[in-house]
Backbone as a printed PyTorch tensor [residue, N CA C, xyz], in Angstrom:
tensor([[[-28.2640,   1.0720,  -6.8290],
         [-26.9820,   1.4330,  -6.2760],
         [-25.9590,   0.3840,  -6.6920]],

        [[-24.6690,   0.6480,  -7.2030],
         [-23.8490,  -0.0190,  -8.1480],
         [-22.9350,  -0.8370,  -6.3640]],

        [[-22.0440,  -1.2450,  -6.9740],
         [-21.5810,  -2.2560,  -6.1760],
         [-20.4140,  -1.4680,  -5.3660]],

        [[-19.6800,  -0.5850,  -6.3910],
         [-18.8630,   0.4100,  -5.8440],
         [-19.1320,   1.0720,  -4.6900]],

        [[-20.5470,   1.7330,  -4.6330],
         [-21.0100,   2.7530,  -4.1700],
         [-21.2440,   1.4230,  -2.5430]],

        [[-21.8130,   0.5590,  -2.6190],
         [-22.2610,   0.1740,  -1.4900],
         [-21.1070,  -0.4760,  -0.6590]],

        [[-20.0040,  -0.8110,  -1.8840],
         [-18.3460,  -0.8410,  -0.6820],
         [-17.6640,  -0.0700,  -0.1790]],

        [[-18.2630,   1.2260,  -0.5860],
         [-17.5080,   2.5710,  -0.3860],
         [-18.1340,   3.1210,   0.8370]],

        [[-19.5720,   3.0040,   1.2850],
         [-20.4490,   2.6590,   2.2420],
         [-19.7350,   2.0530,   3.5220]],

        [[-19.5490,   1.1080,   2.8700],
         [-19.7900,  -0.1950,   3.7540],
         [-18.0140,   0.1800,   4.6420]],

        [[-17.1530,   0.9740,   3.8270],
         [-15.6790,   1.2250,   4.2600],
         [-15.5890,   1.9450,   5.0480]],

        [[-16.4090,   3.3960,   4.6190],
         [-16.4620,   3.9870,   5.4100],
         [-17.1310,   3.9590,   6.8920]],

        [[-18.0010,   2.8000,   7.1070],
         [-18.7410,   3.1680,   8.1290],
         [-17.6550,   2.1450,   9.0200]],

        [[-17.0090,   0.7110,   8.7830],
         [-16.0060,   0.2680,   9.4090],
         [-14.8990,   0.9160,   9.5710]],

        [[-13.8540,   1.9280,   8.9240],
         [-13.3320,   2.7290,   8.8570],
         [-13.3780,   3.7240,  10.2460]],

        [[-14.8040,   4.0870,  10.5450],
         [-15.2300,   4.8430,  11.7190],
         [-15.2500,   4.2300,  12.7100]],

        [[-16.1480,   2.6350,  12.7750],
         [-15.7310,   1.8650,  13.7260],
         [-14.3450,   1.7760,  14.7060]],

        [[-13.8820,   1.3310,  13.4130],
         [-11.8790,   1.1630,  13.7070],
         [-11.1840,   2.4820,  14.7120]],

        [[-11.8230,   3.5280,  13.9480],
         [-11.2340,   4.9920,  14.3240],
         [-11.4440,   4.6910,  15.9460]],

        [[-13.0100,   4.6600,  16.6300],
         [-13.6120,   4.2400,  17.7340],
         [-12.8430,   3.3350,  18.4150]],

        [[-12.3270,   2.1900,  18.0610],
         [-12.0630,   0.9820,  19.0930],
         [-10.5890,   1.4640,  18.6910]],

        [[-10.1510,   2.3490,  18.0320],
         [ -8.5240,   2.5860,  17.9410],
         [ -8.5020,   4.0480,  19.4370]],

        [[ -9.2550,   3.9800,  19.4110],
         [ -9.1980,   5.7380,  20.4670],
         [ -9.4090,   4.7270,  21.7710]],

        [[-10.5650,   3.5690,  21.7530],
         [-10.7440,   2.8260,  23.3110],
         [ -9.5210,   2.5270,  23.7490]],

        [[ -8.4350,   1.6440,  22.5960],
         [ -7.6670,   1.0990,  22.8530],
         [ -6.5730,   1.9500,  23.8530]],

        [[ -6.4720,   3.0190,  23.2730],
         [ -5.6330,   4.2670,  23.5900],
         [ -6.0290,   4.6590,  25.0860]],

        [[ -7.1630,   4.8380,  25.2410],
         [ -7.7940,   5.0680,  26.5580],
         [ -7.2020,   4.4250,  27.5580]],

        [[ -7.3140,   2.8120,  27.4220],
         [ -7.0320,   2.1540,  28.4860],
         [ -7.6670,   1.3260,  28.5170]],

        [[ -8.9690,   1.1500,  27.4380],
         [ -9.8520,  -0.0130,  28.0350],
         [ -9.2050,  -0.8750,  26.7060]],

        [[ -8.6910,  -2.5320,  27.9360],
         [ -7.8210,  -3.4690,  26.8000],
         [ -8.4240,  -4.2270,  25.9510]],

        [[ -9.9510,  -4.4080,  26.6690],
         [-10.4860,  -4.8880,  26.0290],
         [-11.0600,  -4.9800,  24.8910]],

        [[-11.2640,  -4.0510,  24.7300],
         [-11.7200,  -3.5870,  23.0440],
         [-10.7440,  -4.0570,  22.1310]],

        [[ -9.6270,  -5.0080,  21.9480],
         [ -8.7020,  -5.5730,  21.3760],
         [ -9.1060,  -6.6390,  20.3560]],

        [[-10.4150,  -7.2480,  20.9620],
         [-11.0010,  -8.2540,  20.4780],
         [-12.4210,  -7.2890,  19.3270]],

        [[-12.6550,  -6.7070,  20.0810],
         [-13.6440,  -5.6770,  18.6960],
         [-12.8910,  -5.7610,  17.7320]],

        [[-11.2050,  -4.7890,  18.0330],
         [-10.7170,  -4.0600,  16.7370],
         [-10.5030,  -5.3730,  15.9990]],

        [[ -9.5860,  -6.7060,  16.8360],
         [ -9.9100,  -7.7470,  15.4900],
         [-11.3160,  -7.9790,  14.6120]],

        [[-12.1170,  -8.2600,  15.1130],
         [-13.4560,  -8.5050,  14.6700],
         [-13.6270,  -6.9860,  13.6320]],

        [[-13.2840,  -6.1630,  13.3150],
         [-13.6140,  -4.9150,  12.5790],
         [-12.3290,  -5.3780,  11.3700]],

        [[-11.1140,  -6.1470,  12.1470],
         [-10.2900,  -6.1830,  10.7990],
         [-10.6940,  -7.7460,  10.2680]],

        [[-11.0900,  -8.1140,  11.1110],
         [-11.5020,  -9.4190,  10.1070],
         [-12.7730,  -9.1950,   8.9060]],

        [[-13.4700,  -8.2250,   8.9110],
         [-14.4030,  -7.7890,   8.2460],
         [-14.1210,  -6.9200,   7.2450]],

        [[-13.1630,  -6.2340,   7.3800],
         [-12.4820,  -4.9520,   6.7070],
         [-11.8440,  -6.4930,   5.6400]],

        [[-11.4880,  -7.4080,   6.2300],
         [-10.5260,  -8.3540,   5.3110],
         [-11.1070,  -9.0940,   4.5960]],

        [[-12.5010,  -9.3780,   4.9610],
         [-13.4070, -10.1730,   4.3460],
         [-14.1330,  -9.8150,   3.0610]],

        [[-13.9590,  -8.0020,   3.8610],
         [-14.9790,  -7.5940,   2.1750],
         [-14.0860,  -6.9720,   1.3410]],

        [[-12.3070,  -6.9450,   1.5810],
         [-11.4840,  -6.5530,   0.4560],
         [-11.4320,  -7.9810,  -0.1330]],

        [[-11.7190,  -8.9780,   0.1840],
         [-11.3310, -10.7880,  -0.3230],
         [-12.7160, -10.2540,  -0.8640]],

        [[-14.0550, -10.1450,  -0.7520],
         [-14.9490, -10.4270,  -1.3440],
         [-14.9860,  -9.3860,  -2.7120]],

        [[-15.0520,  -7.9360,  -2.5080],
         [-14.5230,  -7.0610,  -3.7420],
         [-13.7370,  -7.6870,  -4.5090]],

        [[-12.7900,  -7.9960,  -4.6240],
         [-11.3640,  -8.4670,  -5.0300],
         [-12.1440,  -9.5880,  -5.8140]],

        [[-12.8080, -10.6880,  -5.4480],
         [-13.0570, -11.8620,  -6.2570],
         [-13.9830, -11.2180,  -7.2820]],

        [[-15.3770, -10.7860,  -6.7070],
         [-16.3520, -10.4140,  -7.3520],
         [-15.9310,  -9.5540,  -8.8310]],

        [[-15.3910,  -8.5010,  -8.2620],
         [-14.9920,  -7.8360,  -9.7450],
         [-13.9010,  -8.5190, -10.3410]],

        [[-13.3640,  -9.1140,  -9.8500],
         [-12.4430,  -9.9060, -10.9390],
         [-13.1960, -11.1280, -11.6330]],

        [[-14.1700, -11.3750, -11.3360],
         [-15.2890, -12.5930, -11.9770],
         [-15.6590, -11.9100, -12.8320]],

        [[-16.3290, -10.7310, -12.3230],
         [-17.3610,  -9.7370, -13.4730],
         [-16.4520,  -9.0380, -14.5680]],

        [[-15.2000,  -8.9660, -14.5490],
         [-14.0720,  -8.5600, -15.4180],
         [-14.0040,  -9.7370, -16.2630]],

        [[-13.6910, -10.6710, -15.5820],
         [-13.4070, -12.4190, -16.7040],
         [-14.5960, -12.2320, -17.2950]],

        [[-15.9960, -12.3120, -17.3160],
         [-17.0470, -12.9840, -17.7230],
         [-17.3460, -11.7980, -18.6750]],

        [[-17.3830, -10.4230, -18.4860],
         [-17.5210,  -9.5200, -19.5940],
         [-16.9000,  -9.3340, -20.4360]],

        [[-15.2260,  -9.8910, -20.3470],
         [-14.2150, -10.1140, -21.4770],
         [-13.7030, -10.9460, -21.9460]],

        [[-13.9040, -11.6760, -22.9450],
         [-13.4820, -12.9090, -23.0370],
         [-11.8060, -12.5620, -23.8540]],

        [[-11.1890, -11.6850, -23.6950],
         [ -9.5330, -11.8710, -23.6750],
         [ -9.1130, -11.9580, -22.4600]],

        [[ -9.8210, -11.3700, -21.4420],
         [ -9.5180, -11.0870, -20.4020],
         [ -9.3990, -12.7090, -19.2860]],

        [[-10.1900, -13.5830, -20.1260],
         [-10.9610, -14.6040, -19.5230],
         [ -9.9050, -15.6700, -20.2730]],

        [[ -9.5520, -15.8590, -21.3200],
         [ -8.2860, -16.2870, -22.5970],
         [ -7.4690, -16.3660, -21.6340]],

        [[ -6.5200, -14.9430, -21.1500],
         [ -5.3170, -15.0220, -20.9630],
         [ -5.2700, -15.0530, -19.5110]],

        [[ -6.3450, -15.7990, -18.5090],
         [ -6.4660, -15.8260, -17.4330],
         [ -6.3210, -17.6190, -17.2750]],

        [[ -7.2130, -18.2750, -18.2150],
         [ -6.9300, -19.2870, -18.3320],
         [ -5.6720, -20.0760, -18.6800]],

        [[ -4.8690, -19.7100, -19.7680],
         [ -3.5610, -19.2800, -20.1560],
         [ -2.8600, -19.5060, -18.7510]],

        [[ -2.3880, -18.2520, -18.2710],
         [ -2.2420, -18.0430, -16.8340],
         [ -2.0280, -19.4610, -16.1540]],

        [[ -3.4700, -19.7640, -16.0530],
         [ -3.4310, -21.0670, -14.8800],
         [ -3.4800, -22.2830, -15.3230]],

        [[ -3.3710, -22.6380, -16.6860],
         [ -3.1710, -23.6360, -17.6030],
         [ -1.1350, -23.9750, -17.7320]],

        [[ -0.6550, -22.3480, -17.7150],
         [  0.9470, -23.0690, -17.4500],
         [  1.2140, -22.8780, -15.7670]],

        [[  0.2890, -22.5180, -15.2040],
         [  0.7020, -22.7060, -13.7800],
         [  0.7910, -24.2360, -13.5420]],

        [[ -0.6410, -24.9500, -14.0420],
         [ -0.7860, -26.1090, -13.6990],
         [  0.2100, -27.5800, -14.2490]],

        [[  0.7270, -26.5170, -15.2050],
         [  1.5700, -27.6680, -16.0740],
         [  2.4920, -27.4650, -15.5360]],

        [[  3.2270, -26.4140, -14.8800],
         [  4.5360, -26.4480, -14.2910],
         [  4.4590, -27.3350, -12.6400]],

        [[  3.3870, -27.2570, -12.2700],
         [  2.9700, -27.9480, -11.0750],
         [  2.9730, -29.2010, -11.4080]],

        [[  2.9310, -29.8750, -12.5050],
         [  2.7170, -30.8310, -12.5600],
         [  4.2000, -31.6470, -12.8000]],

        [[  4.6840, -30.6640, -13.8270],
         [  6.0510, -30.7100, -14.3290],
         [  7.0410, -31.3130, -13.3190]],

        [[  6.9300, -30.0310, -11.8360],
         [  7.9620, -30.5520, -10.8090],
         [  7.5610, -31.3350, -10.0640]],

        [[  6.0850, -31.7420, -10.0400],
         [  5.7320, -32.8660,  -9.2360],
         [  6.3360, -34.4370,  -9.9910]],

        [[  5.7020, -34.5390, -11.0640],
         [  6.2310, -35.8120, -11.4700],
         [  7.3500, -36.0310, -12.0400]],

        [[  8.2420, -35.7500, -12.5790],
         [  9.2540, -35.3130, -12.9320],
         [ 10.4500, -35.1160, -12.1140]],

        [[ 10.8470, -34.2020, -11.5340],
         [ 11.3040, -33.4580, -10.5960],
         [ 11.5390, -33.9300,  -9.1270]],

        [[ 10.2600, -34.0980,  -8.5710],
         [ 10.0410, -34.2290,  -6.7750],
         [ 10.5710, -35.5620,  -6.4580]],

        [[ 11.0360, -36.3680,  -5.8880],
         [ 11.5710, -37.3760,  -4.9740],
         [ 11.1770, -38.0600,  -3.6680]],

        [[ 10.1760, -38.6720,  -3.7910],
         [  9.5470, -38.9130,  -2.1760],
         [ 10.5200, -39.9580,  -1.7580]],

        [[ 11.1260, -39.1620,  -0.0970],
         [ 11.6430, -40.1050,   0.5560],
         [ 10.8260, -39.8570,   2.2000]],

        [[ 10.4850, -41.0380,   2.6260],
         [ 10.1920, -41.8380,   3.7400],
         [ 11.2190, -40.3560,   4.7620]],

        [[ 10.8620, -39.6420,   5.8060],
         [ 12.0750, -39.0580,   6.5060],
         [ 11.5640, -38.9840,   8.2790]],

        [[ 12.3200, -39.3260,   9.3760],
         [ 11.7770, -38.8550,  10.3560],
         [ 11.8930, -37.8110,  11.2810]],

        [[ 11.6230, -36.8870,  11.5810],
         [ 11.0030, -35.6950,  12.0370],
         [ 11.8890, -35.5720,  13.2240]],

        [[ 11.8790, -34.4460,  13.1850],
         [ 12.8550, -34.4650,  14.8430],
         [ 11.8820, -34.5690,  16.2010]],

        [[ 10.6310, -34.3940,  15.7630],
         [  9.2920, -34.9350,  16.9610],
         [  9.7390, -36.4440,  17.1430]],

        [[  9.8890, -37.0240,  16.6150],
         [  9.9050, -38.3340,  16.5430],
         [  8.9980, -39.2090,  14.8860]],

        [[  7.7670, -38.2800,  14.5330],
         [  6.6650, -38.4810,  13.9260],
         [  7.5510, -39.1580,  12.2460]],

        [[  6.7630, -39.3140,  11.6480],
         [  7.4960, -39.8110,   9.9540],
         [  7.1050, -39.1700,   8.9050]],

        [[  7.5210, -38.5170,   8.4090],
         [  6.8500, -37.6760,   7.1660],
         [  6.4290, -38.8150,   6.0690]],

        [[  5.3730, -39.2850,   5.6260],
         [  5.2860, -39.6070,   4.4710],
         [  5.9760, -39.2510,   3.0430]],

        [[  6.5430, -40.3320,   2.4290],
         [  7.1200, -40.3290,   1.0960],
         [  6.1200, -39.2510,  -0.1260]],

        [[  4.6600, -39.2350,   0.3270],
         [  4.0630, -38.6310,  -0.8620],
         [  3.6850, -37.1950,  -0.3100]],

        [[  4.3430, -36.6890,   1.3510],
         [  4.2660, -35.8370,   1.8370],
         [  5.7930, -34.5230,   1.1880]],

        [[  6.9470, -35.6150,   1.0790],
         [  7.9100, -35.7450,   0.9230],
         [  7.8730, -34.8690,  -0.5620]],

        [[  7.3150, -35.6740,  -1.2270],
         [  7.3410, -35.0800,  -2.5970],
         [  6.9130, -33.7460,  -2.6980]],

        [[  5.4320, -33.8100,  -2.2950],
         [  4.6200, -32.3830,  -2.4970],
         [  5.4570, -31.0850,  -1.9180]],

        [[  6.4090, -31.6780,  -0.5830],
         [  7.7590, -30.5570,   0.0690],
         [  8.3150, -30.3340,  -1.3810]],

        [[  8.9850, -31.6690,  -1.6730],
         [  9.5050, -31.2420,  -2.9440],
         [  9.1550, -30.9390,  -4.0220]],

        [[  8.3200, -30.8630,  -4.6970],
         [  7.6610, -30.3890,  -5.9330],
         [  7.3180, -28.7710,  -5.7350]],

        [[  6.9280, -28.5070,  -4.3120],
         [  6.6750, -26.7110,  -4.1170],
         [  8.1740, -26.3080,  -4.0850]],

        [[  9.1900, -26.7850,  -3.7360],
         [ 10.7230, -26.1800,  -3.9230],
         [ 10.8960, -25.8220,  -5.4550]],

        [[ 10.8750, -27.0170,  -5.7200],
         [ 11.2200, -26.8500,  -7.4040],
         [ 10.4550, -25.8370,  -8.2490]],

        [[  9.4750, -25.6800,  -7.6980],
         [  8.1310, -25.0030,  -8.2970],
         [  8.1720, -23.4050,  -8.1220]],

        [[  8.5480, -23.1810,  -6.7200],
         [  9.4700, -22.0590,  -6.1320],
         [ 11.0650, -21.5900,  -7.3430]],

        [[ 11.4460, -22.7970,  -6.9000],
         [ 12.9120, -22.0440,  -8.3210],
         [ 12.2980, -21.4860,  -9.3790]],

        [[ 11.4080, -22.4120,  -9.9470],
         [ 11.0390, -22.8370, -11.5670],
         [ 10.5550, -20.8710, -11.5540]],

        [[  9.6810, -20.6840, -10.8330],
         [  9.0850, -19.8500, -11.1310],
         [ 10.2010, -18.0760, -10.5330]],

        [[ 10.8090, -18.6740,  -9.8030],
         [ 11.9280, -17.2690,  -9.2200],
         [ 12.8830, -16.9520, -10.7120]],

        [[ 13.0290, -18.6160, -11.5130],
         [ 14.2020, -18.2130, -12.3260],
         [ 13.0060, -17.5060, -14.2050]],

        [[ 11.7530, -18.0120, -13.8830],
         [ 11.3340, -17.2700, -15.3560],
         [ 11.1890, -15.8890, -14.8780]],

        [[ 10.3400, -15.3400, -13.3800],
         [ 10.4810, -14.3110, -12.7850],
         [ 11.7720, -13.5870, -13.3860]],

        [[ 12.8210, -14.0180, -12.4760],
         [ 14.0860, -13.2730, -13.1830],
         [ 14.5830, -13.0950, -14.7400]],

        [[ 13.7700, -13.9210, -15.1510],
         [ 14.6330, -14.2300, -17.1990],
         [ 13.4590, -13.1920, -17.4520]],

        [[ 12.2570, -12.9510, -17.5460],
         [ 11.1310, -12.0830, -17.6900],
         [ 12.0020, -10.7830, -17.7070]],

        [[ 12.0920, -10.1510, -16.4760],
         [ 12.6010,  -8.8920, -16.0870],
         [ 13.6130,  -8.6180, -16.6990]],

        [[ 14.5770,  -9.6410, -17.0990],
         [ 15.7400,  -9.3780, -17.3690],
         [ 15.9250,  -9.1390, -19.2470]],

        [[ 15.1350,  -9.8400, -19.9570],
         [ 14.5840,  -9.8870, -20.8490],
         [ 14.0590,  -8.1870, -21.4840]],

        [[ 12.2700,  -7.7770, -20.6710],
         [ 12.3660,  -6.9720, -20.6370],
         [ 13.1330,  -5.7850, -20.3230]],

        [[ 14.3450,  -5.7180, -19.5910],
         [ 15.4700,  -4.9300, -19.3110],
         [ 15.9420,  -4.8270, -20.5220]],

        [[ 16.7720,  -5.6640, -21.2740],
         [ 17.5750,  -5.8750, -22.1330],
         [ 16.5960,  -5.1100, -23.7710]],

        [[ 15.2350,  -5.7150, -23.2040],
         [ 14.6080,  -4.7500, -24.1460],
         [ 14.9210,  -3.9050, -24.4270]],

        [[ 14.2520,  -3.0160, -23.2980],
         [ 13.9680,  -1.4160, -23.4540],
         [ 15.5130,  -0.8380, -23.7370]],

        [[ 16.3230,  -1.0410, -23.5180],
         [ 17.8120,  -0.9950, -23.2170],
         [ 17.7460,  -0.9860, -24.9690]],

        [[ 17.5380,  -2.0190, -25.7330],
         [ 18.0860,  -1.4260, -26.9240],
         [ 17.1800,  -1.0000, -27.8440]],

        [[ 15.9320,  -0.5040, -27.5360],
         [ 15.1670,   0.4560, -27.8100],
         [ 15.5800,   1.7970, -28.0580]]])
């Protein structure tokens, strides 16, 4: 039995569960609140577990697939790195608790900002790019 077949199983029979503790809920009994989490934490666990698995078994049977995945997280990491050292600014700051943010706490705030732009503004040049494409196609 393929892997498909036993998540398709495995959906449907939580699926029915859910249906069940969605009708208790309705009833009146409140308690069953804590089931239906426990049914979505499971429902969430095995779309995270599907989700990895075949995307492993996709990388490892294709090696373009596996290329331009690495790719991928090879300029992720360089742009992470980019606005960290480069870019980020650790300053010493204190908290409106009273508490002190660390200077190298400071940075990592700042390096995910920059990292945030960096990536909103190729996001936008991408799209816009492809726009301009097809446009004079």
């Amino acid at each position: 039995m393929g892997f498909h077949k036993i998540f398709k199983i495995i959906s449907m029979v939580l699926a029915l569960v859910g249906i069940l503790f969605g009708v208790m809920i309705i009833a009146g009994n409140d308690g069953q609140i804590d089931n239906m989490m426990f049914v979505a934490y499971a429902v969430l666990f095995l779309v995270i577990a599907s989700v990895v698995v075949f995307t492993v078994l996709n990388l490892v049977s294709h090696k373009e697939a596996l290329i331009g995945a690495l790719k991928g997280v090879g300029s992720f990491l360089v742009l992470a790195l980019i606005c960290y050292f480069v870019f980020a600014e650790g300053v010493e700051t204190e908290l409106r608790d009273g508490e002190m943010l660390s200077a190298s706490d400071s940075k990592l705030v700042g390096a995910g900002l920059y990292m945030f732009y960096a990536l909103a503004i190729i996001a936008s040049g991408t799209m816009l790019y492809t726009g301009v494409k097809k446009m004079i196609k």
